[in-house]
N, C-alpha and C positions, 0 to 999 in steps of 0.2 A: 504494500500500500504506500502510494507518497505523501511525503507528509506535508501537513497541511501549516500555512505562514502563521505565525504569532497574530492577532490585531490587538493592537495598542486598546490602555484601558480607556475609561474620557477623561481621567485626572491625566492621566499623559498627556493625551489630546490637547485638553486642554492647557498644559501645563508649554508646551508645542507653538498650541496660539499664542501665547502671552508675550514668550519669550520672539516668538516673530512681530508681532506689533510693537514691543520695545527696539526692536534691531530697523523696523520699519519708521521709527520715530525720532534716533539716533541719527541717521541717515538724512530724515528731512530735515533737520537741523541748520540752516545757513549759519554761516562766520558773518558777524557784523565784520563793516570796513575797517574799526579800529584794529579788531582780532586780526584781518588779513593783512595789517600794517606793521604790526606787531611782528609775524612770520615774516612780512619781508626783510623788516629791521634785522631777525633774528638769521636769517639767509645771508645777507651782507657781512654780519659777523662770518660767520662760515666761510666765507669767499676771504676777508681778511686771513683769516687763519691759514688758508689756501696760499695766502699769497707771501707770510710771514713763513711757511715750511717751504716754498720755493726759495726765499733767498737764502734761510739758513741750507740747503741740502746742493745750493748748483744746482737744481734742474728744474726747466723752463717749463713742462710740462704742469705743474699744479699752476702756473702763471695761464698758460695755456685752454685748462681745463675752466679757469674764471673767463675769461672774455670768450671761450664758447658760451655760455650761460648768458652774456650779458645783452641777448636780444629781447629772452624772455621777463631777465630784468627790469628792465627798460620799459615794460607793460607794465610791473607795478609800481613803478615811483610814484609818490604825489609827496604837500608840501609836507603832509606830514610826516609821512618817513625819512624823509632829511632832514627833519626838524628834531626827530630822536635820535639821527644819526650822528647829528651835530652835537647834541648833550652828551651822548656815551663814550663818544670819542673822544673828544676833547674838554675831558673830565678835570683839567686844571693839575694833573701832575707835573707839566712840563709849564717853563717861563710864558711860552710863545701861544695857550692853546688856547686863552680867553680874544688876543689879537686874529688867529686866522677862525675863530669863531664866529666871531664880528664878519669877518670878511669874505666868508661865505654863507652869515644869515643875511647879508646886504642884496642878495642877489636875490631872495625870495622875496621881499618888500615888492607890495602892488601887484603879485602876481594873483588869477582869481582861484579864491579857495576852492578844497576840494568838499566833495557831498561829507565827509569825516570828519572837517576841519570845522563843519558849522552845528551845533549843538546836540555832538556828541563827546559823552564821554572815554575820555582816552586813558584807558589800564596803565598801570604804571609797565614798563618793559624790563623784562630780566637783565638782572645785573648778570654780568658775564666778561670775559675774558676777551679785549680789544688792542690787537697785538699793537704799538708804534711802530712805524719804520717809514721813510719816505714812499715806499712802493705802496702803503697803503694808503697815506694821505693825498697820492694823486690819483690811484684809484677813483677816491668819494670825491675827490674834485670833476674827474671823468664824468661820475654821477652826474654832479650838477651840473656840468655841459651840456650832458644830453637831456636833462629835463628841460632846461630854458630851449635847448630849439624845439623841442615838443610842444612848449608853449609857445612859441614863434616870440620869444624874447630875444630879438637876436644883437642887438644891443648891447645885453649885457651880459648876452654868450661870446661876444669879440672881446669884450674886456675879460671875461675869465679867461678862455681861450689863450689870449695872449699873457696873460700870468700864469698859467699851467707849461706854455711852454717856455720861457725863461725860467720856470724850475726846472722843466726839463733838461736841458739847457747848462742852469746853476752846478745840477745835481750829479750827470755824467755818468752815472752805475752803472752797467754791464744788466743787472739783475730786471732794470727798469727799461731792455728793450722791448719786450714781447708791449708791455704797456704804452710805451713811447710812441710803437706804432699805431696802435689804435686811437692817440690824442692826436696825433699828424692828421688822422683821417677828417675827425671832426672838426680841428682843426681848419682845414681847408672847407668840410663842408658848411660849416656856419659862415664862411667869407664868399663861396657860393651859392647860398641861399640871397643874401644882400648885394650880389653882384660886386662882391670886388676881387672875383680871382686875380687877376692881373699886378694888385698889390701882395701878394704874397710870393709872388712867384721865383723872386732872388731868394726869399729866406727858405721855401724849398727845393734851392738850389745848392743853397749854402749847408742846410741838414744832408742830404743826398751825399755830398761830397763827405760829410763827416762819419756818417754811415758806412760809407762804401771803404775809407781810412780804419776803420776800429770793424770791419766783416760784421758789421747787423744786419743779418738778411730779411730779416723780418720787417725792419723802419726802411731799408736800401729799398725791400719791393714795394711796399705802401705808395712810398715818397715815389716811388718812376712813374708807380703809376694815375698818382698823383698828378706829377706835371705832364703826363701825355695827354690825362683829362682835361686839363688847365688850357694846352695848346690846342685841343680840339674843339674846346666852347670857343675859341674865338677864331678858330679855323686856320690855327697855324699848321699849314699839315707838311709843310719843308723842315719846322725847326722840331715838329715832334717825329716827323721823320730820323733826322737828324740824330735826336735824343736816343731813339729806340736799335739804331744801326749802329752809333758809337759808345753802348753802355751793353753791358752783359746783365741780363737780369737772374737774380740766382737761383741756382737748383733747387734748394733745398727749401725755398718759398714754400706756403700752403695752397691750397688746389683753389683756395678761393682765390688768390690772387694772380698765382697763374692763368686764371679763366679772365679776370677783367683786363691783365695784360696782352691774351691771345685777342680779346676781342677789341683791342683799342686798334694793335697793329694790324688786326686786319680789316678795320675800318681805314687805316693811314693805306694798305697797300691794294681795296679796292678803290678807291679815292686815284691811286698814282696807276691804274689802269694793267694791276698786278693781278688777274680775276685769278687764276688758277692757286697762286699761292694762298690768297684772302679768303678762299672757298676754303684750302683745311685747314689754314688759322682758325676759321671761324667755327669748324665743325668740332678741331680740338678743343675750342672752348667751351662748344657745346657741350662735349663728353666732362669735363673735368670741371663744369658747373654744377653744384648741387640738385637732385633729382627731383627732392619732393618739397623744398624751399627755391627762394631768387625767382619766384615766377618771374616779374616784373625781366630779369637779365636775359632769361630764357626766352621770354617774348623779342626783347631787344637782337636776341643774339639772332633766333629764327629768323625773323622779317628780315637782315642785312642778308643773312645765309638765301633766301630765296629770292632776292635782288639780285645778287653776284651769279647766281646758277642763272636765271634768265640771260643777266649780261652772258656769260658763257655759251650761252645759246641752248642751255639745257632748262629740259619743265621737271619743276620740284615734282617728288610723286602725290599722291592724293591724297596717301595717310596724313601725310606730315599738317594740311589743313583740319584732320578733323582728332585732333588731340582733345580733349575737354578741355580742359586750361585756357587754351589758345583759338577757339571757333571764333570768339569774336571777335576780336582783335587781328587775329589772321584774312578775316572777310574781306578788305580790300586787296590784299596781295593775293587772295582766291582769285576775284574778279580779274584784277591786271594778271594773274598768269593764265587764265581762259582766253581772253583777250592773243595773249600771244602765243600760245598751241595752236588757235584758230589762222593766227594770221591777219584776226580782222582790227585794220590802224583805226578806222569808227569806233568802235568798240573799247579799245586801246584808248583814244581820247576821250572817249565817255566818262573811263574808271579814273583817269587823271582827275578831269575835272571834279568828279563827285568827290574823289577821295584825296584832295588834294590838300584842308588842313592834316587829317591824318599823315600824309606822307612827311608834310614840314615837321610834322610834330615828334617823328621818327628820325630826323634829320636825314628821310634816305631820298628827298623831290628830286635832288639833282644828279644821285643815280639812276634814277627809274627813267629821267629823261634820254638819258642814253639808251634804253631800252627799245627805245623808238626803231632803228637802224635793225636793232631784231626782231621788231614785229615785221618788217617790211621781208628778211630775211626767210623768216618763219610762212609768210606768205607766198615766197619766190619757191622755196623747197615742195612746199606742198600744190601748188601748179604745178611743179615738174613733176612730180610721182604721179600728178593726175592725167596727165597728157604728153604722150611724146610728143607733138608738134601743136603748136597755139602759136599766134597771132601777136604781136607786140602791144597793136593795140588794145586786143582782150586783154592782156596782162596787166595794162595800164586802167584798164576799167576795172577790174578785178582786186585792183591795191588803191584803188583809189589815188591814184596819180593824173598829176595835171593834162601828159602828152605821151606818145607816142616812143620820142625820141629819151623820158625818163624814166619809164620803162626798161630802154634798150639801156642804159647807165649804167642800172642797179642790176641787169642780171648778168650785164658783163661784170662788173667786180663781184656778183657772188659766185662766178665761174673763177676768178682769180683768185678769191677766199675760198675754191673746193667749196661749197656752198653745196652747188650742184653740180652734176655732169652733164652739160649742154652744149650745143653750139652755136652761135649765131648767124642767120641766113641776112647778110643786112640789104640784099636787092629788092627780095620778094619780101621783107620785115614779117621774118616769123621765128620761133628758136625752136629746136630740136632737141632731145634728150639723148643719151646716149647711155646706152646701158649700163646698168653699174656692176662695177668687178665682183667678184667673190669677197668677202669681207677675211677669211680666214686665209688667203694668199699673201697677203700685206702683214705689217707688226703690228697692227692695232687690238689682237688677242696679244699677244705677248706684253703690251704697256699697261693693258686693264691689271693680267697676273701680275705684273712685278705693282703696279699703285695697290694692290689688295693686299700683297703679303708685306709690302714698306707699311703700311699702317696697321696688322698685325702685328709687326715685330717693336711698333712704336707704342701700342699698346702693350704690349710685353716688356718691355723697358721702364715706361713709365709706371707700369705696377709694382715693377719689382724697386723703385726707387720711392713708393710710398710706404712699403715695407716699414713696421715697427718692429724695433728690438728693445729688450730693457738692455737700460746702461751695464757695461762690464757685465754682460754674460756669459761673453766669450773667455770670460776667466774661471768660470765656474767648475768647468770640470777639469782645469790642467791640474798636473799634479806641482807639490812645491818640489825643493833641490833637495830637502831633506827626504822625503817620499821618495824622488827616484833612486837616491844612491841605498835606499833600505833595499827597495823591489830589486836591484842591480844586487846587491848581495845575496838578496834572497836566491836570487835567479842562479847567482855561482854557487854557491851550495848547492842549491838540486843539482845543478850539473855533475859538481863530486861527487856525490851521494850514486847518482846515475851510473859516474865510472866507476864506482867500489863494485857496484853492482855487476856491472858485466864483468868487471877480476874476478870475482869472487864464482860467479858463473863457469 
């Protein structure tokens, strides 16, 4: 017989229920804002401490591990959490702490409170353990940087700014790179928000040079990439040329910054009418930009990458439009690459026109113009696959061209661009096609293999140079000199031992 399940008595049952509607009411429980202010105060300590065992231990990595973090940071600041962050820090054991007190509670004056700061009550915050050290105090300056341009204070985000970096500056530590980099950044960007890039641009020239003197590759990449941004809002694209061909940017950069770098120069080297190299600049920065964050880069980076494939005379594939992330924002560069698979220049100036703040607003209008030359192109190829013999003047009707004779222009030079294989009858004004070769007699298989397995083997490269190892691991299993001369002895003795044996034998 099998045997039959236990059922619960109703005091269990019961007892079941209770304990589910307590775990169900637990649950619903909201954190007032002072409580979540409180955690974040209590999170920053944490990150301090993070940042006091990087300097005591040499390694950059717990430095590292905070400004990962500090995007999500950056979501909880309000005034009041720098307002407790300001009391626990600078608690009055040092001469100087009640002066830069003062001097970073000056910068929250007049800005508007938060929904916490207005007639609630604020818990007192655990006392706890707030290590000192330079590396921390510019940290919570950082802080306040990035709160004031979140409040579009930008004012008196230029005045901190420029007192964070003359500490920087002051301070000169090895321990304060990883951080240095990330004040260069805001740096620059709160003088880009106000439109005064152009004023900064010796003094990021003069950190760069100091950088690259004392190997900070972390401030050396910011700061490149820094003034290649610099020269490209105002369209220097010689002297950021320039900059990007006579400076080495370094290896051992993070994958974010190598992605803003690939994407700036290959914005400088489709600009300088470089399509093919700018096509896998730009694709490599696709790959080595964040996947499931940077939407905003990734949009940037696509739209330039499907401009250069046009200029190239290639059509992006279909997927690449219907990404979710990207449907809509991709809808004009859809339309203009329909436009030129078809051929049709109508069509082509339509999507101009319509989308024509969008393209300014991409900085990519005075690319796509060039575009134009392959739509007509795109129209020429597709007549000849469609007709061995046609008419000048049909051709000219069919591209919507003025005449006859420009027409006859455009498809002699797309016979001299290999465009197509035709030839010109110019008595009778008509063009001929001519049959096309074997594709697989020529090296045009052989170039696709060798660009397929060069960007395998570059992906295999770059992997294996993102590789983490912990510090001196590679010492772990040697032996010391004391250990090897035991084992060496040891080792002679068995040997003896081995020939007594075969004597004795």
């Amino acid at each position: 017989m099998p045997k039959q399940k236990a059922t619960p008595s109703k005091e269990e049952s019961k007892d079941a229920d209770k304990k589910e509607e307590t775990a169900m009411e637990i649950e619903e429980i909201p954190k007032s804002q002072a409580e979540l202010d409180l955690l974040t105060v209590e999170d920053i300590r944490e990150q301090l401490l993070l940042l006091e065992r990087s300097v005591a231990s040499r390694e950059a990595r717990h430095s590292l591990r905070v400004l990962r973090s500090l995007p999500n940071m950056r979501k909880r600041l309000n005034e009041d959490v720098l307002r407790h962050l300001l009391k626990l820090y600078f608690n009055g054991r040092l001469l100087s702490d009640e002066t830069s007190k003062t001097d970073l509670m000056k910068f929250l004056v007049g800005l508007p409170m938060t929904e916490s700061s207005v007639d609630t009550p604020t818990p007192k915050p655990k006392a706890g353990k707030f290590p000192r050290n330079p590396e921390c105090e510019i940290y919570i300056n950082l802080l306040f940087l990035i709160y004031l341009i979140d409040n579009k204070s930008y004012e008196r985000g230029i005045e901190l700014a420029n007192k964070l970096l003359n500490r920087l500056v002051k301070e000169n530590r090895r321990s304060l790179d990883p951080l240095a980099s990330r004040c260069y950044f805001y740096y620059s960007r709160v003088y880009e928000l106000v439109g005064g890039l152009d004023d900064i641009r010796s003094v990021l020239h003069s950190r760069l040079r100091t950088a690259a003197l004392v190997h900070d590759t972390d401030t050396q990449a910011v700061l490149l990439n820094l003034l290649l941004r610099n020269y490209l809002h105002y369209n220097l694209i010689d002297q950021a040329e320039k900059l990007s061909s006579k400076s080495t940017f370094p290896e051992m950069a993070s994958n974010n910054e190598w992605a803003r770098y690939l994407y700036y120069t290959g914005r400088i080297k489709a600009i300088q009418l470089e399509y093919s190299d700018a096509r896998q600049t730009l694709v490599t920065a696709l790959r080595k930009a964040p996947q499931s964050t940077a939407l905003g880069f990734r949009q940037a980076v696509t739209k330039l990458v499907i401009v250069v494939e046009l200029l190239l005379g290639e059509i992006p594939e279909r997927a690449q439009f219907k990404i979710t992330d990207m449907c809509r924002t991709l809808l004009p560069y859809f339309n203009l690459t329909k436009a030129v698979r078809t051929g049709d220049l109508q069509a082509f100036n339509d999507a101009l026109t319509k989308y024509r703040t969008n393209f300014e607003n991409d900085n990519n209008y005075t690319l796509i113009l060039r575009v134009h030359h392959n739509v007509i192109k795109a129209g020429v190829r597709r007549i000849s696959n469609s007709y061995s013999k046609v008419r000048l003047s049909d051709v000219a009707t069919k591209l919507q061209l003025d005449s006859a004779e420009d027409a006859e222009f455009i498809i002699a030079k797309s016979i001299r661009d290999r465009v197509i294989e035709a030839e010109i009858d110019h008595h009778e004004g008509f063009v001929k096609t001519k049959d096309v070769n074997n594709i697989y007699e020529t090296n045009e298989p052989q170039k696709a293999f060798h660009s397929r397995i060069a960007f395998c083997m570059d992906i295999y490269k770059n992997s294996v140079m993102a590789m983490r190892f912990p510090p001196k691991s590679y010492h772990a299993d040697l032996e010391s000199v004391a250990e090897r001369r035991e084992r060496e002895q040891q080792d002679i003795e068995f040997a003896k031992e081995l020939a007594d044996e075969d004597d004795d034998f």
